[in-house]
PDB file of N, CA, C and O in Angstrom:
ATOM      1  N   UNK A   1     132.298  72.745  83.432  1.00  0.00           N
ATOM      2  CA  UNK A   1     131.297  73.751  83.670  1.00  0.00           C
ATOM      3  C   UNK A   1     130.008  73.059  84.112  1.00  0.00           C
ATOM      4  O   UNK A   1     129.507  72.200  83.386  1.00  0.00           O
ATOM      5  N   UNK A   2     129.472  73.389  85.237  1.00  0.00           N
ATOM      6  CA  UNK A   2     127.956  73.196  85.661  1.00  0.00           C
ATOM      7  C   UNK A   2     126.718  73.915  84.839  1.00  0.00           C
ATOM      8  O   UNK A   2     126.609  75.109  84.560  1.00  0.00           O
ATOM      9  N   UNK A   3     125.771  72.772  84.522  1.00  0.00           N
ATOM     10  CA  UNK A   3     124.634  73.852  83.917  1.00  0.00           C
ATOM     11  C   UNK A   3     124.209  73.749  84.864  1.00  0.00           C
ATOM     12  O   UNK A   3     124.476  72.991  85.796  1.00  0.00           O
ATOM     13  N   UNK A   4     123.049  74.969  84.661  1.00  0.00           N
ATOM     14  CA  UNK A   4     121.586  75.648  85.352  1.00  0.00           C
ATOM     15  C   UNK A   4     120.967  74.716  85.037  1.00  0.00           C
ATOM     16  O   UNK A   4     121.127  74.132  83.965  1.00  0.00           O
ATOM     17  N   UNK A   5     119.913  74.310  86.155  1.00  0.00           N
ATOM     18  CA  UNK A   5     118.282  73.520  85.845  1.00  0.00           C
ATOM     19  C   UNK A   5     117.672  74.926  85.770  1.00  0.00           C
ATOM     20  O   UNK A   5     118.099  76.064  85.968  1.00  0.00           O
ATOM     21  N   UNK A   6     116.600  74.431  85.433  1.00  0.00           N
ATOM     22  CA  UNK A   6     115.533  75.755  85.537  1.00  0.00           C
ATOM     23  C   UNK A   6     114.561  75.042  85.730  1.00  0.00           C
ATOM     24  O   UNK A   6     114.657  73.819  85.636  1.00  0.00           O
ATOM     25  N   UNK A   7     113.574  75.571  85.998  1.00  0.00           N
ATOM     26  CA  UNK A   7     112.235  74.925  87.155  1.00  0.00           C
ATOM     27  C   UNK A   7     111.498  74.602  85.320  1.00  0.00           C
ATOM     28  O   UNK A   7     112.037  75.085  84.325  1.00  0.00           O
ATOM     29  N   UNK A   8     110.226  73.717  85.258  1.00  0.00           N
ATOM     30  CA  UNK A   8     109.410  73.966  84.107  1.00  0.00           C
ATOM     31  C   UNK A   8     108.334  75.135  84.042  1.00  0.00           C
ATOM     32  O   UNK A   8     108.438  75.834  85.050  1.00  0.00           O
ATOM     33  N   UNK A   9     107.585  75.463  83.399  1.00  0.00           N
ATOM     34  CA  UNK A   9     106.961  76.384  83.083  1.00  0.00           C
ATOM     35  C   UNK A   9     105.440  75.985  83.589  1.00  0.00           C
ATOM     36  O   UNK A   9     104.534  76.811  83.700  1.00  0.00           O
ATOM     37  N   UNK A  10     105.303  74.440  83.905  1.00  0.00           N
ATOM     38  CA  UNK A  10     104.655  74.222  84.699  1.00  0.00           C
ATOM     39  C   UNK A  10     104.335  74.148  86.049  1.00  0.00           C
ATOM     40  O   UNK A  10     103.407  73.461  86.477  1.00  0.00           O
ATOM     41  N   UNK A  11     105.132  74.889  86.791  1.00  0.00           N
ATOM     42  CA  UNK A  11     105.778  74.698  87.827  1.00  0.00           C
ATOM     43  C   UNK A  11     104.465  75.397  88.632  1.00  0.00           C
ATOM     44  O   UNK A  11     103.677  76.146  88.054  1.00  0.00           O
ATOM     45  N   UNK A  12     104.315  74.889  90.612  1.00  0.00           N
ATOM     46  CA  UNK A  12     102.996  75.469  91.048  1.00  0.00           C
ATOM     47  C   UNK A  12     103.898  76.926  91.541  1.00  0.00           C
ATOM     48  O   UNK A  12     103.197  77.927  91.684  1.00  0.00           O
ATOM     49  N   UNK A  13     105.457  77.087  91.812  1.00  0.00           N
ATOM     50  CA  UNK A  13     105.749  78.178  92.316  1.00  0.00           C
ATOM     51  C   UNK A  13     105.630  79.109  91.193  1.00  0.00           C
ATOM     52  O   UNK A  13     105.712  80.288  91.534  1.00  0.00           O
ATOM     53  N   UNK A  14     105.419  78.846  89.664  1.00  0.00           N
ATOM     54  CA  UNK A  14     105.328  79.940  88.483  1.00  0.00           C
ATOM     55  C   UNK A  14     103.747  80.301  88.120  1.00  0.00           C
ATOM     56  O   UNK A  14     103.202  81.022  87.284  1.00  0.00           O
ATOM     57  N   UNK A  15     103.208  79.256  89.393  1.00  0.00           N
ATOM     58  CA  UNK A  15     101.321  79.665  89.037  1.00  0.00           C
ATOM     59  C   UNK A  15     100.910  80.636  90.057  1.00  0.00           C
ATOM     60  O   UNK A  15      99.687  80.655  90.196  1.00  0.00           O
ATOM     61  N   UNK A  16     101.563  81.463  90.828  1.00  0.00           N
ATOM     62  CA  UNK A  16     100.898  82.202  91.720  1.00  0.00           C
ATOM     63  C   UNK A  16     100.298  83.474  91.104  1.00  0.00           C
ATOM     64  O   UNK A  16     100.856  84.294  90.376  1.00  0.00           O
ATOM     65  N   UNK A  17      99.144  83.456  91.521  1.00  0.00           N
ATOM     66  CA  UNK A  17      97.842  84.311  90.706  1.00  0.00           C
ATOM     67  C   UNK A  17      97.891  85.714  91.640  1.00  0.00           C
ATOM     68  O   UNK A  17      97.075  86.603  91.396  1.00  0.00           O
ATOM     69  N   UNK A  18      99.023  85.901  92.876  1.00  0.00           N
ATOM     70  CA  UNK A  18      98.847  86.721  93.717  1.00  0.00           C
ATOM     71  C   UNK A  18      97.684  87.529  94.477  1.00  0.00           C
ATOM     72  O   UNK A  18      97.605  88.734  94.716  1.00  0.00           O
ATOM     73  N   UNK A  19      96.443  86.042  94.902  1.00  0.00           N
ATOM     74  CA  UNK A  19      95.867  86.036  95.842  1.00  0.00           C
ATOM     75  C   UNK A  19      95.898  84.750  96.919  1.00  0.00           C
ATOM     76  O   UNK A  19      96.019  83.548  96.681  1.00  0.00           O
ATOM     77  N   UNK A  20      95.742  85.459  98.194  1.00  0.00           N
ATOM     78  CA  UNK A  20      96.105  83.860  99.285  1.00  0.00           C
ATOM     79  C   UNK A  20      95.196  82.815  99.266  1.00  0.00           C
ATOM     80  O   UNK A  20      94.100  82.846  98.705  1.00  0.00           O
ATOM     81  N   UNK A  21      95.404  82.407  99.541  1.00  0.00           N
ATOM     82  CA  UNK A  21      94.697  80.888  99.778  1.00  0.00           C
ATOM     83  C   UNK A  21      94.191  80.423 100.675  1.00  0.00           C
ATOM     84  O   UNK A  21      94.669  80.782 101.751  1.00  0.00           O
ATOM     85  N   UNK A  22      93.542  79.873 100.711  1.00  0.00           N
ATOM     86  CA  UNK A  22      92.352  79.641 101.831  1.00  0.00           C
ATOM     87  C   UNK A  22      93.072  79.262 103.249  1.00  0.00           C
ATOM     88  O   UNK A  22      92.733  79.711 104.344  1.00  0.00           O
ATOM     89  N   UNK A  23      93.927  78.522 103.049  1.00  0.00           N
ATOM     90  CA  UNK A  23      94.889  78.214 104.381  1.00  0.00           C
ATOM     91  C   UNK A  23      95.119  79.844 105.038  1.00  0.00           C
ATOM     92  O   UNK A  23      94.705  80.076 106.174  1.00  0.00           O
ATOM     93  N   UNK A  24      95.606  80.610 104.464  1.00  0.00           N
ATOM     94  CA  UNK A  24      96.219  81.895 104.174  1.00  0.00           C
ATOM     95  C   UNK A  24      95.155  82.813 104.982  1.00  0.00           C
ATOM     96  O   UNK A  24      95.383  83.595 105.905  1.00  0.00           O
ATOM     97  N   UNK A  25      94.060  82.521 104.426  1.00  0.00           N
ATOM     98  CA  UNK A  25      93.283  83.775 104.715  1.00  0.00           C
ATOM     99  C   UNK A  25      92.746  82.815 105.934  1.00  0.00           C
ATOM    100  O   UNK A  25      91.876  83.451 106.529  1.00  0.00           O
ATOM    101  N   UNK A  26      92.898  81.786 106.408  1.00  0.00           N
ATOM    102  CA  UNK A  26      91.900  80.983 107.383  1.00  0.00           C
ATOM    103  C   UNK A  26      93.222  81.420 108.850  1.00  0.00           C
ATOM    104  O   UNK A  26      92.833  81.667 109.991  1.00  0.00           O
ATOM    105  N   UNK A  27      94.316  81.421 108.560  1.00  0.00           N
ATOM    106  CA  UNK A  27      95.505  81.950 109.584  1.00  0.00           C
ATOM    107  C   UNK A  27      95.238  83.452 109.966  1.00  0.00           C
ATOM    108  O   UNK A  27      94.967  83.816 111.111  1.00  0.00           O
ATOM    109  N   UNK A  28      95.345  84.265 108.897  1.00  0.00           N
ATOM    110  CA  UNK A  28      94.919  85.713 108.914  1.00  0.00           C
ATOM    111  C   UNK A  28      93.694  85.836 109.900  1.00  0.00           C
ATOM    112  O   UNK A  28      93.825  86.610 110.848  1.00  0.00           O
ATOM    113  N   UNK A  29      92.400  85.069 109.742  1.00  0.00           N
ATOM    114  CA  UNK A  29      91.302  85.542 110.803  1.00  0.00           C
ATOM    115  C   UNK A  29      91.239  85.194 112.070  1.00  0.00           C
ATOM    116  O   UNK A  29      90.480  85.712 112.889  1.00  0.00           O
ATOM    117  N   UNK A  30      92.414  83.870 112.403  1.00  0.00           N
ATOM    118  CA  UNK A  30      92.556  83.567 113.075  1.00  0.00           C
ATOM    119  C   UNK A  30      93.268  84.211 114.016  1.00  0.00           C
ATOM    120  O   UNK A  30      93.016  84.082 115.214  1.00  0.00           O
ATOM    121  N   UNK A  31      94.261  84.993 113.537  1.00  0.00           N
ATOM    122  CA  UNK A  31      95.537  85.923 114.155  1.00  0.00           C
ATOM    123  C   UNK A  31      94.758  87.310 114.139  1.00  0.00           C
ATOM    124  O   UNK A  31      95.419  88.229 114.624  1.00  0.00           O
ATOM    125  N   UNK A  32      93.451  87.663 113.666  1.00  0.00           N
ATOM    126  CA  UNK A  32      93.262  89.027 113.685  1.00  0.00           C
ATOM    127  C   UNK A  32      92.715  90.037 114.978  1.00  0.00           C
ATOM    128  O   UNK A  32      92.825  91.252 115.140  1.00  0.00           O
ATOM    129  N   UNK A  33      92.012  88.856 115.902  1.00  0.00           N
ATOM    130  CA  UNK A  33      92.554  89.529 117.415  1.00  0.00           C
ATOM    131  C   UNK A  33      93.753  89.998 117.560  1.00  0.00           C
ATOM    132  O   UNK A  33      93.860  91.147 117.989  1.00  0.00           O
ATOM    133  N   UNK A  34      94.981  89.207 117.233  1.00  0.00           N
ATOM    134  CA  UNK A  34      95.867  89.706 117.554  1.00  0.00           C
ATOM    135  C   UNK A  34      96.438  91.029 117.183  1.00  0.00           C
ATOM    136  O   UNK A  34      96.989  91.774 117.993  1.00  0.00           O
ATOM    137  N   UNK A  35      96.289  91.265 115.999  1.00  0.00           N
ATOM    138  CA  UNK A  35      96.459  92.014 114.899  1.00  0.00           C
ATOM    139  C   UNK A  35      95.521  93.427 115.459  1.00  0.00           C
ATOM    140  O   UNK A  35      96.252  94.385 115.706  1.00  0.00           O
ATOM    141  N   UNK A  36      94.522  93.596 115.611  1.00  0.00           N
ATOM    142  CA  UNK A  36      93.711  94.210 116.061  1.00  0.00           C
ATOM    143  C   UNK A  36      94.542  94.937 117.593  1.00  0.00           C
ATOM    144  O   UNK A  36      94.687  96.120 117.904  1.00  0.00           O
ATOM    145  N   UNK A  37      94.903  93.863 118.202  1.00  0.00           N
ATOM    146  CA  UNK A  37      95.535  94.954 119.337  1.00  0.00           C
ATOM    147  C   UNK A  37      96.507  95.489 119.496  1.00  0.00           C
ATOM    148  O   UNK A  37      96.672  96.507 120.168  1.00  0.00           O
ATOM    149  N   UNK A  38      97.663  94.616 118.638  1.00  0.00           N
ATOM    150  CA  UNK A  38      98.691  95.434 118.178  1.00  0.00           C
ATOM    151  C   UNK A  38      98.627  96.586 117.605  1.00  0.00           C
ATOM    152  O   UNK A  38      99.465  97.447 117.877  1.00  0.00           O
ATOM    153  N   UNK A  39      97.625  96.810 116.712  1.00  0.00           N
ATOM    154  CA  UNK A  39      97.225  98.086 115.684  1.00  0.00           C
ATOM    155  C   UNK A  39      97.130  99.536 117.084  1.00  0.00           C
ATOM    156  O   UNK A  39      97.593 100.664 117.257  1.00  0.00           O
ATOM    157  N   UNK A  40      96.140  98.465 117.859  1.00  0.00           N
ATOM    158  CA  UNK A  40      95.721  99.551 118.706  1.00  0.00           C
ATOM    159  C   UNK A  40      96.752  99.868 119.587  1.00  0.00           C
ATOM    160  O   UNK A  40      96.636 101.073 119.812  1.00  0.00           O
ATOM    161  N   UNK A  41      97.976  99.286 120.384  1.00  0.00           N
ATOM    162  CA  UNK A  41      99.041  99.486 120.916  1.00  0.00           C
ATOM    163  C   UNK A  41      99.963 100.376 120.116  1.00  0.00           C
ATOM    164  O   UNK A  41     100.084 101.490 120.626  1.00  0.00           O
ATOM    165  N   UNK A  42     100.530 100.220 119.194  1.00  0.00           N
ATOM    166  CA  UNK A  42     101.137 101.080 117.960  1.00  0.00           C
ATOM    167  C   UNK A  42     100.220 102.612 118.086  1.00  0.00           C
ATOM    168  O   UNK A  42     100.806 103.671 118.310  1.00  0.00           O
ATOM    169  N   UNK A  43      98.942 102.542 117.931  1.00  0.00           N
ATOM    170  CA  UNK A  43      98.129 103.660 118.282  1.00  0.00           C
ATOM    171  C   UNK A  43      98.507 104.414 119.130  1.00  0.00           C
ATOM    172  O   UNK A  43      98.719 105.545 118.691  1.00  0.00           O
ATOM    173  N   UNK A  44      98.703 104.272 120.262  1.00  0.00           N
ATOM    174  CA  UNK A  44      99.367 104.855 122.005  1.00  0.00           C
ATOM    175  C   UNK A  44     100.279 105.112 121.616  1.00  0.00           C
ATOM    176  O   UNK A  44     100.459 106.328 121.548  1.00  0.00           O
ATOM    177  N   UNK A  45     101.483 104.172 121.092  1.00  0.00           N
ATOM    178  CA  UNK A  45     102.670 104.610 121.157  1.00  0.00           C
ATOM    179  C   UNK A  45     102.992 105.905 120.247  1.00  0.00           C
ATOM    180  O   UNK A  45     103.755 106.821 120.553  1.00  0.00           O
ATOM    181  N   UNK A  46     102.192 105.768 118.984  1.00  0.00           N
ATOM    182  CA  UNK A  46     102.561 106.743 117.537  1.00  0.00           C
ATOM    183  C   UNK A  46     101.805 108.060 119.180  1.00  0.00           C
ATOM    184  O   UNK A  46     102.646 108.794 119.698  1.00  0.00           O
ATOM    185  N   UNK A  47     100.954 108.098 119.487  1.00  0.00           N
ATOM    186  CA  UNK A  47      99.914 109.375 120.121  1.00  0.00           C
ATOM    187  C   UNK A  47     100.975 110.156 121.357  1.00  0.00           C
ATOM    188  O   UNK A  47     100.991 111.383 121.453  1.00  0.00           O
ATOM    189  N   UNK A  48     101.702 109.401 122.119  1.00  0.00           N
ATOM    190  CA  UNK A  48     102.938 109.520 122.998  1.00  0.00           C
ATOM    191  C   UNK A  48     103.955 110.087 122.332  1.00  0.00           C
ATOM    192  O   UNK A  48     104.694 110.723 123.083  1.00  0.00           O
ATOM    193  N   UNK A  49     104.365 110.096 120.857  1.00  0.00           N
ATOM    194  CA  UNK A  49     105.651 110.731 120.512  1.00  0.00           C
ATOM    195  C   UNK A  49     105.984 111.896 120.692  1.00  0.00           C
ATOM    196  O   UNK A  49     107.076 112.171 121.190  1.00  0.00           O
ATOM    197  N   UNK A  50     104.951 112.974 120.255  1.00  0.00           N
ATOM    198  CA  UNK A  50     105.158 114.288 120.326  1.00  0.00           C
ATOM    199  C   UNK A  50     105.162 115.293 121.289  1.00  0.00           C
ATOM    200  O   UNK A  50     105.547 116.461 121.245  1.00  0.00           O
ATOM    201  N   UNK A  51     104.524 114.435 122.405  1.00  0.00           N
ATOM    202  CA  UNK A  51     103.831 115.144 123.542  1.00  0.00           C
ATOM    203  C   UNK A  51     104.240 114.488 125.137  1.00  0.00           C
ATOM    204  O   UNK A  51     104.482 113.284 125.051  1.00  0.00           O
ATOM    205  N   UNK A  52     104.335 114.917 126.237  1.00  0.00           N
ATOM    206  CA  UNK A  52     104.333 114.011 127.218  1.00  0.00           C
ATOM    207  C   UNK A  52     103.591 113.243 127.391  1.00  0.00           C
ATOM    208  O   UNK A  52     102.523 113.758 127.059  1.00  0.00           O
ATOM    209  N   UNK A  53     103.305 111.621 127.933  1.00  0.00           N
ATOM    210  CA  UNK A  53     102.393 110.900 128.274  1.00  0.00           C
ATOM    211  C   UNK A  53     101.492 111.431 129.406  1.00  0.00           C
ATOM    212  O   UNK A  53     102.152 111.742 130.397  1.00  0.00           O
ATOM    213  N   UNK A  54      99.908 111.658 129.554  1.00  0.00           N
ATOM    214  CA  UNK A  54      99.912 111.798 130.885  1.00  0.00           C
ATOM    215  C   UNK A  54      99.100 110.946 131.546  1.00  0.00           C
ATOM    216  O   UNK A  54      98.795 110.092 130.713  1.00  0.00           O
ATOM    217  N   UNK A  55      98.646 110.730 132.443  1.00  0.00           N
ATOM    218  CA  UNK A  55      98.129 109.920 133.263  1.00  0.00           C
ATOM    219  C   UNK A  55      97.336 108.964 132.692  1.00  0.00           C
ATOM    220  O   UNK A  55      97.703 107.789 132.684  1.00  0.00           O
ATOM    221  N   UNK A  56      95.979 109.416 132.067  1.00  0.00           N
ATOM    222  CA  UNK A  56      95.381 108.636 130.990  1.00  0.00           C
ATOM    223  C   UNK A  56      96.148 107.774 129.808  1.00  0.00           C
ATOM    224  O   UNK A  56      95.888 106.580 129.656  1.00  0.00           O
ATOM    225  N   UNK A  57      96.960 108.356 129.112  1.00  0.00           N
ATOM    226  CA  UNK A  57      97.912 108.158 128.015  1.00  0.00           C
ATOM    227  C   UNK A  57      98.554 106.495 128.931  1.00  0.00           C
ATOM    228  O   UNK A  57      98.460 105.347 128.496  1.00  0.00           O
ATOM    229  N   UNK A  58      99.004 106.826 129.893  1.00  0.00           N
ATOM    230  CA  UNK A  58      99.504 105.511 130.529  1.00  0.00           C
ATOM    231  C   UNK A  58      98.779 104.330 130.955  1.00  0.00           C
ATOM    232  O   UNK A  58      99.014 103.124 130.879  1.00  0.00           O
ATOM    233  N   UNK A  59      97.644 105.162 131.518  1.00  0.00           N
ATOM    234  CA  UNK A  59      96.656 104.035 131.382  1.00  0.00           C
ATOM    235  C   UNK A  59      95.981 103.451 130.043  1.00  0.00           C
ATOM    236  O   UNK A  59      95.422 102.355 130.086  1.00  0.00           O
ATOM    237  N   UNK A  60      96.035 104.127 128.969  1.00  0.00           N
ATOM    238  CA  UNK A  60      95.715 103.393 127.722  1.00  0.00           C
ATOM    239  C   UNK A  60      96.853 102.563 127.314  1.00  0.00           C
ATOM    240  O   UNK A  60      96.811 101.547 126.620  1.00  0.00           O
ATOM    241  N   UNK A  61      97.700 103.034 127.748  1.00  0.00           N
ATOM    242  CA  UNK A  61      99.253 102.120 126.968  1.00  0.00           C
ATOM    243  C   UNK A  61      99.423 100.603 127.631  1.00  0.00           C
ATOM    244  O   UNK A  61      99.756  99.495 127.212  1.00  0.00           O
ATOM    245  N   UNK A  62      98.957 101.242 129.051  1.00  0.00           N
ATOM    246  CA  UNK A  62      98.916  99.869 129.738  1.00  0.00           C
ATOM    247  C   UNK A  62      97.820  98.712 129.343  1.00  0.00           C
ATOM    248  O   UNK A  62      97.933  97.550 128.955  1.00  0.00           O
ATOM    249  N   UNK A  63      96.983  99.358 129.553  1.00  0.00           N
ATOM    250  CA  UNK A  63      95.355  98.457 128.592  1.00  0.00           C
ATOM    251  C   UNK A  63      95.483  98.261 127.725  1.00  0.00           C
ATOM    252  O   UNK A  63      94.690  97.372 127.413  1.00  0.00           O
ATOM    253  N   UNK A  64      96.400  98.703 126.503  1.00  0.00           N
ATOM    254  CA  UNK A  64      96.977  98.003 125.270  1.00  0.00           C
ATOM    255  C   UNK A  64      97.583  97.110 125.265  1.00  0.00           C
ATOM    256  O   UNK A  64      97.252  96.138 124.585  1.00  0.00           O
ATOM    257  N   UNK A  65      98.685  97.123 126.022  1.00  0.00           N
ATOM    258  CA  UNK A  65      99.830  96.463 126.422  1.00  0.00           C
ATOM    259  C   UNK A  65      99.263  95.083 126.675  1.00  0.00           C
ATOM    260  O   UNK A  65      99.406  94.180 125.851  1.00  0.00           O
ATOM    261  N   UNK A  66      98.551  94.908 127.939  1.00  0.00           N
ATOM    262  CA  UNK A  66      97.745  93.845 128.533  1.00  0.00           C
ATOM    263  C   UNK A  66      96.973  92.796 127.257  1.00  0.00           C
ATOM    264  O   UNK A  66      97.045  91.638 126.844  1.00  0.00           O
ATOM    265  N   UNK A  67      96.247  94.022 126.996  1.00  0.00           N
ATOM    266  CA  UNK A  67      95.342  93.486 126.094  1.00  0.00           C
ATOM    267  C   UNK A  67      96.049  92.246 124.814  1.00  0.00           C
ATOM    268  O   UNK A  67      95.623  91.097 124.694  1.00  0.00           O
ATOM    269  N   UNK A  68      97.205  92.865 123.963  1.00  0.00           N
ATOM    270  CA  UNK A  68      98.000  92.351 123.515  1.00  0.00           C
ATOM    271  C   UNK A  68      98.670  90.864 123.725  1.00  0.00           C
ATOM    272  O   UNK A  68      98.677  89.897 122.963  1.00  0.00           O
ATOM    273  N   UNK A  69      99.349  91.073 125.319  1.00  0.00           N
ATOM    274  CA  UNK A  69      99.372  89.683 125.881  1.00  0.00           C
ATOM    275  C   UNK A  69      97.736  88.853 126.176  1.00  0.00           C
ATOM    276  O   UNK A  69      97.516  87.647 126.055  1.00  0.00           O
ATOM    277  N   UNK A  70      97.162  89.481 126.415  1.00  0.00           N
ATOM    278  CA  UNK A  70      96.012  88.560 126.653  1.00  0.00           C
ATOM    279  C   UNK A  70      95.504  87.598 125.320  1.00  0.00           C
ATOM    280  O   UNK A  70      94.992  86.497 125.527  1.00  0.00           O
ATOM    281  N   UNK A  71      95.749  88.262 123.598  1.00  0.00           N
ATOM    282  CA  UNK A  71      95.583  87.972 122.991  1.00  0.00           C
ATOM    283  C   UNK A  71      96.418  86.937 122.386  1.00  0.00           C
ATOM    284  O   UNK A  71      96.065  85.835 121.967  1.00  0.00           O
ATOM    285  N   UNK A  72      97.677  87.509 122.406  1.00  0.00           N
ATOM    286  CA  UNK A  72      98.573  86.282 122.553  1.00  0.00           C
ATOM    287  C   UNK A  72      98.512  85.039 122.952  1.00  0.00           C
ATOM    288  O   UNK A  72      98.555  84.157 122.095  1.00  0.00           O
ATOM    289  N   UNK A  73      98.391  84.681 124.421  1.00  0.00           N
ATOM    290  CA  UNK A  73      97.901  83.602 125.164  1.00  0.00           C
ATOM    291  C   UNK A  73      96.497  83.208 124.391  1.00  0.00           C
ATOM    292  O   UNK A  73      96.311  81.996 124.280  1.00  0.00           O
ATOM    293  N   UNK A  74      95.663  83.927 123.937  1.00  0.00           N
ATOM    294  CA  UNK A  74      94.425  83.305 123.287  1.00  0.00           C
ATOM    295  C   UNK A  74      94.868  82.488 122.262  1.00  0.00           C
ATOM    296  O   UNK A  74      94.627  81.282 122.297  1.00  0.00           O
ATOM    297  N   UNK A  75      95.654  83.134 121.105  1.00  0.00           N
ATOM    298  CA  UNK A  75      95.938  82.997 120.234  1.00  0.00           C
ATOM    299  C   UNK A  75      97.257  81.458 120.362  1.00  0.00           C
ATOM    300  O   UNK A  75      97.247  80.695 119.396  1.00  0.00           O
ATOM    301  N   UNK A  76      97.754  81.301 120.938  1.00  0.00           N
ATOM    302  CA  UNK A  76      98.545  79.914 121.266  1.00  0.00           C
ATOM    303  C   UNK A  76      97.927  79.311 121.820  1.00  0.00           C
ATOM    304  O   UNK A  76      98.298  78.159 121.596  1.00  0.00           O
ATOM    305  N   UNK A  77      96.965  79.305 122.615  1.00  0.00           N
ATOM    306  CA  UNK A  77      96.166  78.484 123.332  1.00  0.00           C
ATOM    307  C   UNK A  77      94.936  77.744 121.920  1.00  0.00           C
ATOM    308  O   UNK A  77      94.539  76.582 121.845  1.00  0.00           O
ATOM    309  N   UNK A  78      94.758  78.379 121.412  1.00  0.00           N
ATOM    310  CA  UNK A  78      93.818  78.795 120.134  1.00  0.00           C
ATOM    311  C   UNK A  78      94.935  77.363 119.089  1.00  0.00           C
ATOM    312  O   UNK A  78      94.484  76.226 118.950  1.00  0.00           O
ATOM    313  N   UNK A  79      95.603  77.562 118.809  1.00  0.00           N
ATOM    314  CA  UNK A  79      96.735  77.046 118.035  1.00  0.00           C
ATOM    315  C   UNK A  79      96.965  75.838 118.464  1.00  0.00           C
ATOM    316  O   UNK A  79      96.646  74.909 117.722  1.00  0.00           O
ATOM    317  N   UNK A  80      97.639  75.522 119.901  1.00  0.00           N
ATOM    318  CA  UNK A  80      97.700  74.412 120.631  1.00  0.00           C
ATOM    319  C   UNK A  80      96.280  73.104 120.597  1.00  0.00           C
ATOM    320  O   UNK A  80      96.179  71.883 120.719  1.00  0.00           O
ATOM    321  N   UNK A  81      95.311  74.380 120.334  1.00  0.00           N
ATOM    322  CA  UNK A  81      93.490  73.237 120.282  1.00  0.00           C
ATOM    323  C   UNK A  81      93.620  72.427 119.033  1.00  0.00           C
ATOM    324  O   UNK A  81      93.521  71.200 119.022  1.00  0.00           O
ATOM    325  N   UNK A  82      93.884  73.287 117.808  1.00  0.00           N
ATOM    326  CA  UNK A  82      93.412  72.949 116.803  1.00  0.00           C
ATOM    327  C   UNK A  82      94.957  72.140 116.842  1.00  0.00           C
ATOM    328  O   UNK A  82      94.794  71.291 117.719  1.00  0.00           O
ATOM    329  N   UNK A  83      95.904  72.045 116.488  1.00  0.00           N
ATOM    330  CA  UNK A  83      96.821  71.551 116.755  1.00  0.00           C
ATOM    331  C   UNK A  83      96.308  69.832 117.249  1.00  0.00           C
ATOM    332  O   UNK A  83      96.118  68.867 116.509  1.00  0.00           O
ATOM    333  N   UNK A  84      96.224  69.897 118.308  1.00  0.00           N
ATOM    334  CA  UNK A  84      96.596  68.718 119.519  1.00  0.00           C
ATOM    335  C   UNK A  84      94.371  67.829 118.977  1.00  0.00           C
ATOM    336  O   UNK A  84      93.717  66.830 119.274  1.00  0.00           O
ATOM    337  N   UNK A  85      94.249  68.675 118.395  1.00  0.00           N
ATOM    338  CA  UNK A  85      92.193  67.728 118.279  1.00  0.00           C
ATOM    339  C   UNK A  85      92.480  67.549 116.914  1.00  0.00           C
ATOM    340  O   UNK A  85      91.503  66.920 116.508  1.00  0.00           O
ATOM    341  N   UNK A  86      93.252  67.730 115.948  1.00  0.00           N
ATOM    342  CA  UNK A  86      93.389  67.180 114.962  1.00  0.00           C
ATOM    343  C   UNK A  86      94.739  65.779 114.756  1.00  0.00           C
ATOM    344  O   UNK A  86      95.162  65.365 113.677  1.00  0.00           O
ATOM    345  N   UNK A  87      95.099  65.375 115.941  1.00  0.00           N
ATOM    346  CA  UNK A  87      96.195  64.794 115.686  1.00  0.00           C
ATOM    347  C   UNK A  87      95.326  63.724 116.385  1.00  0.00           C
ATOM    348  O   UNK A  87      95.887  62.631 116.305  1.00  0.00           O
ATOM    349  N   UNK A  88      94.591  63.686 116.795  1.00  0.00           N
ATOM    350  CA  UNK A  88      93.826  62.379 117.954  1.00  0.00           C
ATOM    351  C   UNK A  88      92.445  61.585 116.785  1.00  0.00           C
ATOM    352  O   UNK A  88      91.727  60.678 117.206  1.00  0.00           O
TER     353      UNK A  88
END
């Protein structure tokens, strides 16, 4: 028969106080452009369900849409900096 280990009671995965951590919340503000336009894309789409899209409606979906990728590319480009100036 195999025993169980069990972790100790000191353990850092049995200390989580269930708030993030500075790494945590420093990723979060970093990603919150992103976050921000997604919210607002999801917006268009939830506003489009019930109803036909019309002309405007498409042009906001599209300016979401865009916007989204634009943030994206910020946001890896953003990543790639801090990334590649901390390794030099």
């Amino acid at each position: 028969m195999k025993s169980i280990i069990t972790l100790p009671t000191t353990s850092q995965a049995l200390a989580f106080d269930g708030e993030p951590s500075d790494a945590e919340l420093d990723a979060i503000e970093l990603e919150m452009p992103l976050i921000e336009a997604e919210v607002d894309l999801l917006d268009v789409q939830i506003t489009t369900l019930d109803r036909p899209a019309t002309e405007l409606d498409e042009r906001r979906a599209r300016r979401a849409r865009n916007r989204v990728l634009v943030e994206r590319r910020n946001l890896t480009n953003r990543v790639a900096t801090v990334q590649s100036g901390g390794v030099a």
